[in-house]
KOLNU-529381 format. One line per field, with one value per residue (C-alpha): x, y, z; chain. Coordinates in Angstrom, 1 decimal, always signed. Example, Ala and Ser with C-alpha at 12.3 -4.5 7.8 and 13.67 -1.06 7.14 Angstrom:
<patis>
east = +12.3,+13.7
north = -4.5,-1.1
up = +7.8,+7.1
c = A,A
</patis>
This chain:
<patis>
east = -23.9,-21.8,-19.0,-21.8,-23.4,-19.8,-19.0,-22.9,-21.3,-18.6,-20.4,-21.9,-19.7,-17.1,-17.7,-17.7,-14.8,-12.7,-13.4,-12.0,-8.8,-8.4,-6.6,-7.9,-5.9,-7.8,-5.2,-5.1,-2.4,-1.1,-1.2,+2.3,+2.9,+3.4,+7.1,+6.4,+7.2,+7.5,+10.9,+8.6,+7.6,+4.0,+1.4,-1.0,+1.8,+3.1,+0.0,+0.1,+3.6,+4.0,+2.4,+3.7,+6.3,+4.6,+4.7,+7.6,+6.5,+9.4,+11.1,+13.4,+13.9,+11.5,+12.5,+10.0,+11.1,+10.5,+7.1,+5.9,+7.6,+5.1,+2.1,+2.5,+3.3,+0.6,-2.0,-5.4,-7.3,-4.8,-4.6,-8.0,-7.8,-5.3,-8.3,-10.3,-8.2,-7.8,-11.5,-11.8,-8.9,-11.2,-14.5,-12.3,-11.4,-15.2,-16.2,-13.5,-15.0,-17.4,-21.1,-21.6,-22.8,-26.5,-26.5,-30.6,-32.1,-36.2,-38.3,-41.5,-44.7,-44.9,-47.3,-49.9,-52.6,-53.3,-49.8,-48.4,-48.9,-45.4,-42.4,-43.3,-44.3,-41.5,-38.6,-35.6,-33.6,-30.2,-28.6,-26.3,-26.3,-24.2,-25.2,-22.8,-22.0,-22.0,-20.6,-17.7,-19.4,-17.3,-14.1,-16.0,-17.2,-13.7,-12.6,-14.9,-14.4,-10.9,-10.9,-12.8,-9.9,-7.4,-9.7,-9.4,-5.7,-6.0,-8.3,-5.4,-2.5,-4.9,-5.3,-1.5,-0.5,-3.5,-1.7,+1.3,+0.5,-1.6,+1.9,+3.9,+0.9,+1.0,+4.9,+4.8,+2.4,+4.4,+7.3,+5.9,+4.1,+7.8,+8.9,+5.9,+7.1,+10.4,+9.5,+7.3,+10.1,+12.3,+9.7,+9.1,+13.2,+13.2,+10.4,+12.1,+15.1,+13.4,+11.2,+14.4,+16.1,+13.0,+12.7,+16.6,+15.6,+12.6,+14.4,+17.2,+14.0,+14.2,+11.3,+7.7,+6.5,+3.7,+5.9,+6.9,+3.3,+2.6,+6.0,+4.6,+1.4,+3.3,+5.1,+1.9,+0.1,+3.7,+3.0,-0.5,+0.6,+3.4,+1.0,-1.8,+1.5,+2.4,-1.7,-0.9,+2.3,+1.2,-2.2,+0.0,+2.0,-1.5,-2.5,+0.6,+1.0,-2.3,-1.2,+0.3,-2.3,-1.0,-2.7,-0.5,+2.6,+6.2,+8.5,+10.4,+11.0,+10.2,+13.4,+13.0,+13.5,+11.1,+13.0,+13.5,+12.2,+11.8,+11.4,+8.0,+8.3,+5.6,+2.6,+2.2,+5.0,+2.7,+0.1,+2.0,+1.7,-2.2,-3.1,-0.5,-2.4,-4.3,-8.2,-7.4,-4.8,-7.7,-10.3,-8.5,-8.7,-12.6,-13.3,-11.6,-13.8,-17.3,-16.2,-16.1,-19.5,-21.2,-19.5,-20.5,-24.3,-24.4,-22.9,-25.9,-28.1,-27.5,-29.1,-26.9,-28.1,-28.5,-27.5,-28.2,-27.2,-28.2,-29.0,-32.6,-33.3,-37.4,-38.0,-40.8,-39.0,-35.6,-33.7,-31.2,-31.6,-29.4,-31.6,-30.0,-31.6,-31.1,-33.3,-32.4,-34.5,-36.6,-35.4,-38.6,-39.3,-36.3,-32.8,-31.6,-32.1,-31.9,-29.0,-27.1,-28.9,-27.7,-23.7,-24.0,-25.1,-22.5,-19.7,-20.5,-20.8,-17.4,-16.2,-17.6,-16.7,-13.2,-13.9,-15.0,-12.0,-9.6,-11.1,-11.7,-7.5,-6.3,-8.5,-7.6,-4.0,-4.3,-5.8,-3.3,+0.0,-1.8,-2.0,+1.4,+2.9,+1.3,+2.9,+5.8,+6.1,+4.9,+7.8,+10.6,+9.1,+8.9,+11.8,+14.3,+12.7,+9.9,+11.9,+15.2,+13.6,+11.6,+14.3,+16.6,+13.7,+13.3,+16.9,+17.2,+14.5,+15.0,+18.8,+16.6,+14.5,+17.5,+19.3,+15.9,+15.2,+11.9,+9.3,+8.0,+5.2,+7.9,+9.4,+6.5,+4.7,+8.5,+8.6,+5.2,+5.6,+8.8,+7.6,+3.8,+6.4,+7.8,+4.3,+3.0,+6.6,+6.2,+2.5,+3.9,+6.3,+3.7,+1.1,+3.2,+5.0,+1.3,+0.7,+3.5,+2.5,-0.8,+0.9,+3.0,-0.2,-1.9,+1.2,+1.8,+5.7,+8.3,+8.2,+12.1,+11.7,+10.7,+12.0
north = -21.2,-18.4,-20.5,-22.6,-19.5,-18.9,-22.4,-21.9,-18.5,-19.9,-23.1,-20.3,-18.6,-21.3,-22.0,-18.4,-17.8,-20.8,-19.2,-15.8,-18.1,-18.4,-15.4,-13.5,-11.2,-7.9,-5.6,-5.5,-6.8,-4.6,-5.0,-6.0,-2.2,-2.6,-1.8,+1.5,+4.2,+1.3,+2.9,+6.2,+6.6,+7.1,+9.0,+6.4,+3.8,+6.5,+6.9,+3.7,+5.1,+8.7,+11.4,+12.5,+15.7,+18.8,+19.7,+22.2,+23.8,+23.1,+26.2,+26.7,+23.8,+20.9,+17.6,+14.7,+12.3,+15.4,+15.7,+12.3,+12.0,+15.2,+13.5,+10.6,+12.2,+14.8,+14.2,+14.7,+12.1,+8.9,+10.3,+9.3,+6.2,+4.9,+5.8,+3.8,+0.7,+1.8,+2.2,-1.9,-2.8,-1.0,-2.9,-6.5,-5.6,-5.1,-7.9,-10.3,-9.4,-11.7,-10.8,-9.5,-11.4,-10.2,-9.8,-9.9,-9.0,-10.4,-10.5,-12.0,-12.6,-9.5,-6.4,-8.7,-10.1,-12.7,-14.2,-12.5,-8.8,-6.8,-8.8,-11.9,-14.5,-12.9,-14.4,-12.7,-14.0,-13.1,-14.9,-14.2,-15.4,-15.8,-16.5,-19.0,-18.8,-22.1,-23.3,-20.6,-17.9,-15.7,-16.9,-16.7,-12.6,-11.8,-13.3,-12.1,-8.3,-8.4,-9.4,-5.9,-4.6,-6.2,-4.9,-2.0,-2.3,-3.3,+0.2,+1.9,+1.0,+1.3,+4.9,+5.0,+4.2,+6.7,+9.6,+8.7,+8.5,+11.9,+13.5,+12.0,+13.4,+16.7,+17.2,+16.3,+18.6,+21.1,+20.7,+21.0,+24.3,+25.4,+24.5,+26.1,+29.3,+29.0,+28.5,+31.5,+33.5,+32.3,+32.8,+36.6,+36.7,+35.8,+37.9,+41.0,+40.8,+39.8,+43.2,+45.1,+43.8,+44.9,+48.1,+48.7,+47.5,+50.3,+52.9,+52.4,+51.9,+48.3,+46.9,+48.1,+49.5,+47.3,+44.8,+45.9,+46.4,+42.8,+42.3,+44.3,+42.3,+38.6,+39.9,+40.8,+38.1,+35.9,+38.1,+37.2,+33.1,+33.9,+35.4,+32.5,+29.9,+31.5,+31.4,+27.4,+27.2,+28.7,+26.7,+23.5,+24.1,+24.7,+21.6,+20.0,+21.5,+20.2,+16.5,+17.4,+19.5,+23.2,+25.8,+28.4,+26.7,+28.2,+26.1,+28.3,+25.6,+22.0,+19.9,+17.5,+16.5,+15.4,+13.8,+11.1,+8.0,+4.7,+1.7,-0.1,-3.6,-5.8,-6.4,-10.1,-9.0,-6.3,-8.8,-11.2,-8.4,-7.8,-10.4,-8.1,-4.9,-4.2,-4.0,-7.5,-8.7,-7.9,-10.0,-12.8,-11.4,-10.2,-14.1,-14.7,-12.2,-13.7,-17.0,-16.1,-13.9,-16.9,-19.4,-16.8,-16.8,-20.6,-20.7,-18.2,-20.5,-22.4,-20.6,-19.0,-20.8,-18.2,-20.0,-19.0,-19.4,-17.7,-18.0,-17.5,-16.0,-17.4,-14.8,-17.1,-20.1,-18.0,-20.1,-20.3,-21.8,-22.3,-22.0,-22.8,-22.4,-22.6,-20.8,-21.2,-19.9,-22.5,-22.1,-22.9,-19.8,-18.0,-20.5,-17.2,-18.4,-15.3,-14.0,-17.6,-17.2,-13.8,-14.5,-17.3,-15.1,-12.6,-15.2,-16.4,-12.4,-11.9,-14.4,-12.8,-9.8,-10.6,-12.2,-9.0,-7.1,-9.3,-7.9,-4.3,-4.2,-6.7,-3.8,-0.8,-2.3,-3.1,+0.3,+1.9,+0.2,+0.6,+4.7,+4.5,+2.7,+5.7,+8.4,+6.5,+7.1,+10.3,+11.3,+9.3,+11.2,+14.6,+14.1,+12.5,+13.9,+16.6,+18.9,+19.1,+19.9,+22.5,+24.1,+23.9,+25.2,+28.2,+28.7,+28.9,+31.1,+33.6,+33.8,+33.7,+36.8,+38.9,+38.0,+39.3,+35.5,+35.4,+37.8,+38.2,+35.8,+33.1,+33.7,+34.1,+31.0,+29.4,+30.7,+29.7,+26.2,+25.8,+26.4,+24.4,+21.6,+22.4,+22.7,+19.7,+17.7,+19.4,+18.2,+14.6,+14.3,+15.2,+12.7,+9.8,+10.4,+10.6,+7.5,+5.4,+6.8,+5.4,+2.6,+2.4,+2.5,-0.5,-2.9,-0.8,-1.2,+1.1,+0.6,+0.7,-3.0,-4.4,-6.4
up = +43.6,+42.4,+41.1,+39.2,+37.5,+36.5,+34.9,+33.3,+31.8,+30.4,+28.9,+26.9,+25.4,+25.0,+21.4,+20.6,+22.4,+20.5,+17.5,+18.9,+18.8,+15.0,+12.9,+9.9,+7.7,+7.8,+5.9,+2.2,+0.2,-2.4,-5.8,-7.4,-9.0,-12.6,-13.8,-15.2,-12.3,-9.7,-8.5,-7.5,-4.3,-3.7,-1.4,-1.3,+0.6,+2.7,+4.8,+6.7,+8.1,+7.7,+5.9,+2.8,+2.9,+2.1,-1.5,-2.5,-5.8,-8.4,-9.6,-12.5,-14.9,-14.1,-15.2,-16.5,-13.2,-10.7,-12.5,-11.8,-8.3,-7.7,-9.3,-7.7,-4.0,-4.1,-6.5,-4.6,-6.2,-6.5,-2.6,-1.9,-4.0,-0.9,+1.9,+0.2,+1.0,+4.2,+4.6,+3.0,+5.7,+8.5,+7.5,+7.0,+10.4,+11.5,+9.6,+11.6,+14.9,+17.0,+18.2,+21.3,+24.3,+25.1,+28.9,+30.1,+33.5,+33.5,+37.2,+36.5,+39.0,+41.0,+41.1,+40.9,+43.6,+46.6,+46.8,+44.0,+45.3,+45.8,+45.5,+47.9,+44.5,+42.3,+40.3,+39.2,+36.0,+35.5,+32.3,+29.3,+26.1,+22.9,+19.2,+18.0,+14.5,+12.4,+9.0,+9.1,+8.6,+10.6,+8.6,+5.3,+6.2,+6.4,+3.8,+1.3,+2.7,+3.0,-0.7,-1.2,+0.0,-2.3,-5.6,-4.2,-4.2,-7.6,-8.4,-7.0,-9.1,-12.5,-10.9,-10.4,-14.3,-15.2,-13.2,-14.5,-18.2,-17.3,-16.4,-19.3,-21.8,-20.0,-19.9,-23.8,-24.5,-22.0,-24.0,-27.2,-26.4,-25.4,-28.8,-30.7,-28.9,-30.0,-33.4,-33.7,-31.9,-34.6,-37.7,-36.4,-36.0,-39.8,-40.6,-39.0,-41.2,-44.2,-43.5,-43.2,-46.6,-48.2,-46.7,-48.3,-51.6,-51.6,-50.7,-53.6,-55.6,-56.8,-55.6,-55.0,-51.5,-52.0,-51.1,-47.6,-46.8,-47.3,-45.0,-42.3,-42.6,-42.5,-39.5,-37.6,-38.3,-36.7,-33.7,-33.7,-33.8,-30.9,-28.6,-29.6,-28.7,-25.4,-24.3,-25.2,-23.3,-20.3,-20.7,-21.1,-18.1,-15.9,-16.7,-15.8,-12.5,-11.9,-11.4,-8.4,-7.4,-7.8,-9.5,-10.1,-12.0,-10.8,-12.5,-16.1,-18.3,-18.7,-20.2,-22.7,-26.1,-28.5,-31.3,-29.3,-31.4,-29.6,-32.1,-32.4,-31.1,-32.8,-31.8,-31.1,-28.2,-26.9,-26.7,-24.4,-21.4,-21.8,-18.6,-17.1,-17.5,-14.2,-15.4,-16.5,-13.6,-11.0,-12.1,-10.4,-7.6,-8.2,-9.2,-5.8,-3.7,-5.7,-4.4,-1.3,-1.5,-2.7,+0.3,+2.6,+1.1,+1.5,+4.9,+6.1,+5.0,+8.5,+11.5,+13.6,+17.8,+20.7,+23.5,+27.1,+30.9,+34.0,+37.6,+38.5,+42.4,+43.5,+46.4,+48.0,+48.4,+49.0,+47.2,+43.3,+40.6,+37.6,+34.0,+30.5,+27.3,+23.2,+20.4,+17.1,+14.0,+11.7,+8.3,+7.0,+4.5,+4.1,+3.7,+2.1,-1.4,-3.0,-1.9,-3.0,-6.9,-7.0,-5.6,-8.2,-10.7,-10.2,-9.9,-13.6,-14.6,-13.5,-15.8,-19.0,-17.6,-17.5,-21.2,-21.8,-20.7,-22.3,-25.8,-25.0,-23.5,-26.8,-29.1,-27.7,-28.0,-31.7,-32.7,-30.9,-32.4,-35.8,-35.0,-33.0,-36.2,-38.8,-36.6,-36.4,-40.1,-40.2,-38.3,-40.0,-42.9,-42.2,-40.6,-43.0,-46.2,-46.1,-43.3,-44.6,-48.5,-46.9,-45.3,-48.5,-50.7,-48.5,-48.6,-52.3,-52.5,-50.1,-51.8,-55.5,-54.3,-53.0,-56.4,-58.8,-59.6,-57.4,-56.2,-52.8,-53.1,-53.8,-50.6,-48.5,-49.8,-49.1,-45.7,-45.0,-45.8,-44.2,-40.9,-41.7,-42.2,-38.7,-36.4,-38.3,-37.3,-34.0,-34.0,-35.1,-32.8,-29.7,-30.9,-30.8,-27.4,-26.3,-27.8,-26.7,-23.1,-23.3,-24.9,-21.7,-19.3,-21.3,-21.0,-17.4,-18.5,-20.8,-24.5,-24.5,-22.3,-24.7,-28.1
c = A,A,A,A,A,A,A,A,A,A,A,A,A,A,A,A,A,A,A,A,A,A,A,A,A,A,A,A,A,A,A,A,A,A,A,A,A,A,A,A,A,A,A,A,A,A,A,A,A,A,A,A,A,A,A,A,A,A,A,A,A,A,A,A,A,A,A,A,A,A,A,A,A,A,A,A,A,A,A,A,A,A,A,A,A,A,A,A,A,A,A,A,A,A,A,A,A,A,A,A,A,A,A,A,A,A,A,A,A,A,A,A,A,A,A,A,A,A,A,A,A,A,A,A,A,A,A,A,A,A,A,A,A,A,A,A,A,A,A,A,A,A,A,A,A,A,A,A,A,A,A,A,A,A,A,A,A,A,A,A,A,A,A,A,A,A,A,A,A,A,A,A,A,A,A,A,A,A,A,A,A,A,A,A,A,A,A,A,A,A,A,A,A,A,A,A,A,A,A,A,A,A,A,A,A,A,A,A,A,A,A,A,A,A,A,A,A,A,A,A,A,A,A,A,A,A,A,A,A,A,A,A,A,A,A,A,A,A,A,A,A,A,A,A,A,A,A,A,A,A,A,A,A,A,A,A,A,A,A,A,A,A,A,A,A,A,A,A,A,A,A,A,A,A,A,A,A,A,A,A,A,A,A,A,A,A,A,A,A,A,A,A,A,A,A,A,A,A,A,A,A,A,A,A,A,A,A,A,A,A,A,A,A,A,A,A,A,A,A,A,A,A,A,A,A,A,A,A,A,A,A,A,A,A,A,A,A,A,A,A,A,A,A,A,A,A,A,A,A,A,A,A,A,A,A,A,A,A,A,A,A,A,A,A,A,A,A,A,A,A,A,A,A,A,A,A,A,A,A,A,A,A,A,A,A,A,A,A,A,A,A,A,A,A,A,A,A,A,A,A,A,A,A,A,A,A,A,A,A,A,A,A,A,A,A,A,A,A,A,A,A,A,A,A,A,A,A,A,A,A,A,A,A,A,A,A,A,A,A,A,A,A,A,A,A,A,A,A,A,A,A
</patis>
């Protein structure tokens, strides 16, 4: 009888234990990382071998490609953009696993009266049983959740090219705060000695005292503008130390040059890499993962059998029996018809949402080369023409007013304008590196990649 209750065991959960047989990928594939900073290594990969090396706060000169190997290794937040794939990877895994038998213990006819009283009428039931899942669900679950996963992926590497286009717009700005410093050091340099020229031209009683006054003044107010430009730098350099999750910036100075000018490829060869940039490339796989929601809604439409076997011990007639059963629900009311309307629903929402993301990434594109291409002027400009006349102008009449052919409000007007022409270059020049890195992060490659 044993062995019988056995082979009835095993006639029950056979089907669910063929199934058991077939494999499901449960981990989450990665999305292909865009070309810009793919060489980098990055936290968010790291954790499903090692942990990331502890962060070593850069001293001395920082570099832009020891910046964004620190963002990218130590950032808190693109850090927990990679636990939320591994949390996807842990539910695909949940979602790949079978039911649980139900194991059930029931003794029925006893406690009761005549030949029913203590145990002498009753019957013990000893059975297990097994839902069987039809029409694939299982398959279909883990499909659909391991897809999750993937978008997730996807959510990941959007978050990647955002920290890095954070740290490129940071170090800019960095940099530029650096040089703002060094052009008020230099204005108060030339405001010094201009001071002191006209201090010797008062005392041999050429010009009038009134005039040094005002110098005194000019020089105070540069002060005033250095002191404002060092708040900024060390603002600048806060925020940039903040990508990689420090607060308290160690590094001295951050290396770069701005007056590097990268030529404007044209547009209709921007647009070619717009199904490239990742809030658009992951709507294929977010049309994938609706599919398989709504497969998985239609498939649950079949009831799921609970099949049954046991062995059954009557204590009055001392003897076995085996007993075998199936229940299955009636699908009568509820064939889960909402839940199919509203996958269906969502499927055809993705589409338009992907529509929709198409033009918002093409638009945001377009404005931006129209604003990269302004600043991109506004620099060849200042720089070709409006700086080097400035500086010339300034020359001529700081020589004039030492000579008697200017007064001092030639020269200070002169000076003032020469070094408005260099902030707003300065200005100009940090603006459209700021640009092209957004630019960069829409197209998720370098600018300099392309013809």
């Amino acid at each position: 009888m044993f062995k019988k209750v056995v082979r009835l065991m095993v006639v029950v959960v056979l089907g669910a234990v063929l199934g058991s047989c077939a494999s499901y990928r449960t981990q989450v594939r990665w999305a292909e990382p865009r070309p810009l900073g793919k060489e980098l290594p990055e936290a968010g990969k790291l954790l499903s071998e090692e942990e990331p090396p502890a962060l070593q706060e850069p001293s001395g000169t920082l570099t832009l490609k020891e910046a964004l190997s620190l963002a990218l290794l130590h950032n808190p937040e693109l850090t927990a953009f990679s636990y939320q794939i591994r949390l996807k990877e842990a539910q695909a895994l949940q979602a790949s696993l079978l039911p649980n038998p139900e194991m059930s213990l029931e003794v029925e006819n006893f406690a009761g009266s005549g030949a029913f009283s203590g145990l002498s009428g009753s019957e013990t039931t000893f059975s297990v049983g097994q839902i069987i899942q039809l029409a694939g669900k299982r398959a279909k679950r883990t499909r659909a959740a391991v897809l999750e996963g993937d978008l997730a992926a996807w959510d990941y590497e959007i978050r990647r090219l955002e920290v890095f286009t954070e740290v490129v717009q940071a170090y800019t700005a960095t940099v530029a705060a650096q040089e703002r410093v060094r052009l008020n050091k230099e204005l108060i340099k030339v405001a010094e000695e201009f001071l002191q020229s006209i201090e010797q031209r008062v005392k041999a009683g050429k010009i009038s005292p009134a005039q040094m006054s005002r110098a005194r003044v000019e020089l105070a107010n540069t002060r005033i503008e250095l002191n404002r430009s060092l708040a900024e730098l060390e603002t600048a350099r806060q925020r940039l130390a903040a990508t990689w999750g420090s607060v308290s910036p160690q590094f001295e100075w951050a290396e770069g040059q701005l007056d590097t000018i990268i030529p404007l490829p044209a547009l209709e060869n921007l647009l070619r890499f717009v199904d490239q940039n990742p809030h658009v490339a992951r709507w294929a796989i977010a049309m994938q993962q609706r599919e398989a929601s709504l497969a998985l809604a239609r498939a649950n439409r079949i009831p799921d059998p609970m099949v049954s076997g046991g062995l059954r011990y009557l204590k009055e007639a001392s003897s076995n029996a085996l007993v075998a059963g199936v229940s299955i629900p009636l699908p009568l009311f509820d064939r889960n018809q909402g839940n199919i309307q509203e996958a269906r629903y969502r499927l055809l929402q993705a589409q338009y949402q992907r529509q929709a993301t198409i033009v918002q990434v093409q638009k945001r594109l377009k404005a931006l080369y129209n604003s990269l291409a302004a600043a991109l002027k506004e620099v060849r400009s200042l720089q070709s023409v409006v700086l080097p006349e400035a500086e010339n102008a300034f020359r001529i009449i700081q020589q004039g007013y030492l000579m008697g052919k200017f007064d001092f409000l030639d020269v200070l007007d002169a000076q003032r304008t020469l070094f408005r022409v260099r902030e707003q270059y300065l200005t100009a020049l940090r603006n459209y590196h700021q640009m092209v890195a957004e630019m960069e992060m829409i197209i998720g490659q370098p600018l300099s990649s392309i013809e």
